[in-house]
C-alpha positions as CSV (number, residue, x, y, z in Angstrom):
1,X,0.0,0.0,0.0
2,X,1.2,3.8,-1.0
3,X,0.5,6.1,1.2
4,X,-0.4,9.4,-1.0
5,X,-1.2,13.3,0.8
6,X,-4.0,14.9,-0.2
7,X,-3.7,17.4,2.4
8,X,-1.7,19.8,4.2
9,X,-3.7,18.9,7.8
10,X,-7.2,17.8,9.1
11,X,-8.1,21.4,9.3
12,X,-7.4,21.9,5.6
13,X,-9.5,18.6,4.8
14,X,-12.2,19.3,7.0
15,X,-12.7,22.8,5.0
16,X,-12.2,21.5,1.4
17,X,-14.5,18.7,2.0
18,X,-18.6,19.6,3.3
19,X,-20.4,17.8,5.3
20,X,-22.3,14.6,4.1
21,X,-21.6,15.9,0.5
22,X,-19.1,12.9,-1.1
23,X,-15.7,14.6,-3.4
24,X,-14.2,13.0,-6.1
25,X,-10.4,12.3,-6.0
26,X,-8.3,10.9,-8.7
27,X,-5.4,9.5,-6.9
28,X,-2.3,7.4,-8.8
29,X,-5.5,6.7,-11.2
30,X,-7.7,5.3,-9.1
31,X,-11.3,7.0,-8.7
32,X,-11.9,7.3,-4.8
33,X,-14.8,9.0,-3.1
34,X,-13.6,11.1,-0.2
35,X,-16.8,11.8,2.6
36,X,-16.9,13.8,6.1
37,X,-19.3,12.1,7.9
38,X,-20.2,12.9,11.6
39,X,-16.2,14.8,12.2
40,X,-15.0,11.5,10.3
41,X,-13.7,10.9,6.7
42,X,-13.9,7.8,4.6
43,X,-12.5,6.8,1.9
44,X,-14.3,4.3,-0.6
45,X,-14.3,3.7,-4.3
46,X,-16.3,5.8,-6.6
47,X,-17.4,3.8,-9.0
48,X,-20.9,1.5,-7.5
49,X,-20.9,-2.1,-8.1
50,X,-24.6,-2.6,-9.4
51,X,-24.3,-0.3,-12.7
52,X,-20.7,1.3,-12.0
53,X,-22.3,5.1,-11.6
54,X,-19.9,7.6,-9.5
55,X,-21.1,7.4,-6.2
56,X,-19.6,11.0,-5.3
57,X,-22.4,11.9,-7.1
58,X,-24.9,10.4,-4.5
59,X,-25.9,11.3,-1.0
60,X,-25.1,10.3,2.2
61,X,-27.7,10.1,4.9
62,X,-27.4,9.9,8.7
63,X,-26.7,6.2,8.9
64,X,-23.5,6.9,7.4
65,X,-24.1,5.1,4.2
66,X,-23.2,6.2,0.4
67,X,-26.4,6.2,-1.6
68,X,-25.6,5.5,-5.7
69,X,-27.7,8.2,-7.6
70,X,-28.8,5.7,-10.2
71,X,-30.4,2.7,-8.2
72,X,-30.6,4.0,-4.5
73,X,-28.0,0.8,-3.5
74,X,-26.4,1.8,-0.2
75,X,-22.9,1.3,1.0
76,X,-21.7,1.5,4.2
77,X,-18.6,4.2,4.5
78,X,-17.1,1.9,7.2
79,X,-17.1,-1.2,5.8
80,X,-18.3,-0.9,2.4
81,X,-20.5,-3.2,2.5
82,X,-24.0,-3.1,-0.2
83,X,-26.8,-3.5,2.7
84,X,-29.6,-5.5,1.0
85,X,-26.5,-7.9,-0.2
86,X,-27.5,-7.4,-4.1
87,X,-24.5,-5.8,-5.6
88,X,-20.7,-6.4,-4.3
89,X,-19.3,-4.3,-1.8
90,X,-17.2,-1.3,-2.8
91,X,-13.5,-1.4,-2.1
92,X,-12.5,0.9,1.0
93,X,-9.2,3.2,1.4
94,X,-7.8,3.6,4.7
95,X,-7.2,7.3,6.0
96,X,-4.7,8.5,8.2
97,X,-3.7,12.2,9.6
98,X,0.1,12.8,11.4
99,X,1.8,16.0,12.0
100,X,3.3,15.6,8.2
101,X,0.0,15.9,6.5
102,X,-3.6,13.7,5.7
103,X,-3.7,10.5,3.5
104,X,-5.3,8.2,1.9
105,X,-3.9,4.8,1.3
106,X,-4.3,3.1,-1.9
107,X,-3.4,-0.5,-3.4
């Protein structure tokens, strides 16, 4: 795994990234859907496994699940898991925040 910076700190993050509202990142060519859910970020691929539409263009609601814009599937940020079990589960990316900067590891 390659750890790559996509910020300068958490306080730079948490005001480049809103709320519930999911960001698309291209990192080393890799579509990855960056969220700030509840003071937390997650990191999970963009691309949903029932149809393959960009999740960062979905919503996230208060469960703290991804919801794909074309289909309603929902993912869990945490785990990315599909809930009703009828589509894959999306690859996740772990995040991690150190005095040297915020990133996201990728594989």
């Amino acid at each position: 795994m390659q750890w790559v910076k996509l910020f300068a700190d958490e306080r730079e993050a948490m005001s480049r990234i809103l709320p519930g509202k999911p960001q698309l990142l291209l990192v080393h060519g890799k579509r990855i859907c960056l969220v700030l859910h509840q003071q937390r970020f997650y990191a999970v691929q963009d691309r949903c496994t029932h149809n393959g539409e960009s999740l960062s263009k979905g919503t996230v609601n208060h469960f703290g699940e991804i919801i794909c814009p074309w289909h309603n599937y929902c993912f869990s940020l945490q785990t990315g898991r599909e809930l009703s079990a009828r589509s894959s589960d999306l690859n996740t990316y772990p995040i991690t925040v150190d005095s040297t900067g915020f990133y996201v590891g990728v594989y």
